[in-house]
C-alpha positions as CSV (number, residue, x, y, z in Angstrom):
1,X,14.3,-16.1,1.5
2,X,13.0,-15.8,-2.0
3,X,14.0,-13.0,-4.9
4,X,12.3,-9.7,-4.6
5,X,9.8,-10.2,-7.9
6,X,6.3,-10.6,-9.1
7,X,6.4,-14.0,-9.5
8,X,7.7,-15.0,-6.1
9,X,4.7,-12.3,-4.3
10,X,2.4,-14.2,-6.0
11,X,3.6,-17.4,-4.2
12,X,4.2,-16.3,-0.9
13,X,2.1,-15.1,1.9
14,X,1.3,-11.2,3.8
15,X,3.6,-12.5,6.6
16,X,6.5,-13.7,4.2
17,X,6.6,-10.8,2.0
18,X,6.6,-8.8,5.0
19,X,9.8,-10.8,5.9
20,X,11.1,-10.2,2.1
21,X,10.6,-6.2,2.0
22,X,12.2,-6.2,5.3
23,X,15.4,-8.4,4.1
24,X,15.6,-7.2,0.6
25,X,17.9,-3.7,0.7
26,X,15.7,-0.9,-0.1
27,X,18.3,-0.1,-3.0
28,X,17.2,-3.8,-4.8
29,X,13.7,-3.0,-3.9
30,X,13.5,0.6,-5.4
31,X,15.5,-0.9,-8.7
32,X,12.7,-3.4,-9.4
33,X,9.4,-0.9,-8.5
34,X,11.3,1.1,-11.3
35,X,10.9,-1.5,-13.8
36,X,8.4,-2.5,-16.2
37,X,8.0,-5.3,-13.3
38,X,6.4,-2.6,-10.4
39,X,2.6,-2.7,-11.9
40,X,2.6,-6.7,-11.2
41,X,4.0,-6.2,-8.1
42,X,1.7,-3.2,-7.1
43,X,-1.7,-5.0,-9.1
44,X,-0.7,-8.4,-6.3
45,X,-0.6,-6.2,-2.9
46,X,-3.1,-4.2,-4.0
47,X,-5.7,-7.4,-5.0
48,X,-4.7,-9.0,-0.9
49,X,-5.7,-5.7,0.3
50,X,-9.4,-6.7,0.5
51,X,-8.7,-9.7,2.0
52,X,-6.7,-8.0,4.7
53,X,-9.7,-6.1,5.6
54,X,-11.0,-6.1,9.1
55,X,-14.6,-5.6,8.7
56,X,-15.3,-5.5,12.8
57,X,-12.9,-2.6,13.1
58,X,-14.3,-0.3,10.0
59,X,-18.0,0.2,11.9
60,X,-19.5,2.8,10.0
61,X,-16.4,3.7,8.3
62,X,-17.3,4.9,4.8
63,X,-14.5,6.9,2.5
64,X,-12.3,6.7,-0.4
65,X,-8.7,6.5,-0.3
66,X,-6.3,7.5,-3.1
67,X,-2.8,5.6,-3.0
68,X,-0.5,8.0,-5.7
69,X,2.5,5.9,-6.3
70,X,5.5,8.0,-7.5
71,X,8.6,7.0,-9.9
72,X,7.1,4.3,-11.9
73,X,9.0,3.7,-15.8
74,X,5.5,5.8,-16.9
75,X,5.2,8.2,-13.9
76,X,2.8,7.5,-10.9
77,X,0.5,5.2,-10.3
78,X,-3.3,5.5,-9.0
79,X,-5.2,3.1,-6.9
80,X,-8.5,3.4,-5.3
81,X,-9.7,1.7,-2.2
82,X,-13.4,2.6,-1.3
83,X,-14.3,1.5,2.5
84,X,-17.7,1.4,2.7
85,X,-20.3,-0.8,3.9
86,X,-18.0,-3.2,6.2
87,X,-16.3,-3.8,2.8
88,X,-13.3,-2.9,0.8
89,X,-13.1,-3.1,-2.8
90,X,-9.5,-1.2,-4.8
91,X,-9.3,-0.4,-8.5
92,X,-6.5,0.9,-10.6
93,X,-9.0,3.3,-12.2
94,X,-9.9,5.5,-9.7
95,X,-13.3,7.4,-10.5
96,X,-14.6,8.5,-7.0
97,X,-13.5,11.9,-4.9
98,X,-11.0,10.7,-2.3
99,X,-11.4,11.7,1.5
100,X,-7.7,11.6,1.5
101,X,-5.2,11.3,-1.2
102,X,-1.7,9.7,0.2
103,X,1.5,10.1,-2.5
104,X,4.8,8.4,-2.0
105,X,7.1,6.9,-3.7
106,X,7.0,2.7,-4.4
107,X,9.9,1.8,-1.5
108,X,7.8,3.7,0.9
109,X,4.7,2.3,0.0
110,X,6.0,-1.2,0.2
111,X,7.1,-0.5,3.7
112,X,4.3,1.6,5.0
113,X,1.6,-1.5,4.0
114,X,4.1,-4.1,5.4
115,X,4.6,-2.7,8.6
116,X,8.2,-2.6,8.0
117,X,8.4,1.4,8.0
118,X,6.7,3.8,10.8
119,X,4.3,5.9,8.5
120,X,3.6,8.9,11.1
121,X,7.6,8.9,11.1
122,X,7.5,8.9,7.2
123,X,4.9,11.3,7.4
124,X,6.6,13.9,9.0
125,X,10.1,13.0,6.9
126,X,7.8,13.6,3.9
127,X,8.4,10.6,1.8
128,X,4.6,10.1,2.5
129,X,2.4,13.4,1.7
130,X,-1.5,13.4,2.6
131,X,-4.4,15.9,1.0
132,X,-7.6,15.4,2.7
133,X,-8.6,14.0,6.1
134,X,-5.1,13.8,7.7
135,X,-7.0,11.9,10.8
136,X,-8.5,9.1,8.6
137,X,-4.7,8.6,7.7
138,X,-4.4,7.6,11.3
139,X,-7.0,5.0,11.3
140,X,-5.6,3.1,8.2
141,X,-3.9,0.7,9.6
142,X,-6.5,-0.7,12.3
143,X,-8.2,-1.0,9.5
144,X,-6.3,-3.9,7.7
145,X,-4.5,-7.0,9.0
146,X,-1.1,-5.4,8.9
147,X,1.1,-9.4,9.4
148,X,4.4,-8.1,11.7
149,X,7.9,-9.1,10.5
């Protein structure tokens, strides 16, 4: 299996880096999402996230997700994925009202949007805490192509 780093997500796969987060101990992940090296890392899985996307399964689906990510070298990140129109687009300048805002910290994020980690589970542990529509939380994953380890 490859290094845990920006440069080896940007050659591999949803499916392998699945496989990676899942190998790689959470102490070696949460070091590098603390370095200068976590916006790369976060600007990749958030760019795959639209093609992720299952159109057929959003409907009518139209909202605005915030994704707070805590414990970065400058503080917390922000990105924005807006679900509308059988589409998803996500910025790193978020600008609309979110329907639900979702804060956690990097490791957690990594392993809720892998599939590696349970997020009702991390939910109710509270590494993941949720303003807004707590049931659109529950639909989140249907909505993307969420590859298995």
């Amino acid at each position: 299996m490859t290094d845990f780093s920006p440069e080896s997500l940007a050659t591999i796969g949803p499916k392998e880096f699945t496989q990676l987060v899942k190998s790689t101990p959470d102490s070696k992940i949460a070091e590098v999402m603390a370095s200068d090296t976590r916006t790369k890392i976060l600007d990749e899985v958030f760019n795959r996230m639209p093609t992720l996307f299952r159109p057929a399964k959003a409907g009518d689906t139209a909202t605005v997700l915030h994704w707070i990510i805590t414990g970065g070298p400058n503080g917390q990140d922000i990105y924005e994925t807006v679900i509308e129109n059988r589409t998803c687009t996500v910025t790193n300048e978020p600008v609309r009202q979110p329907k639900l805002a979702m804060t956690m910290d990097a490791l957690t994020f990594l392993k809720t949007v892998t599939g590696t980690g349970n997020p009702m589970m991390l939910f109710m542990t509270g590494k993941i805490k949720a303003k807004g529509d707590l049931n659109l939380a529950t639909s989140i994953p249907k909505l993307f192509n969420i590859p298995k380890g």
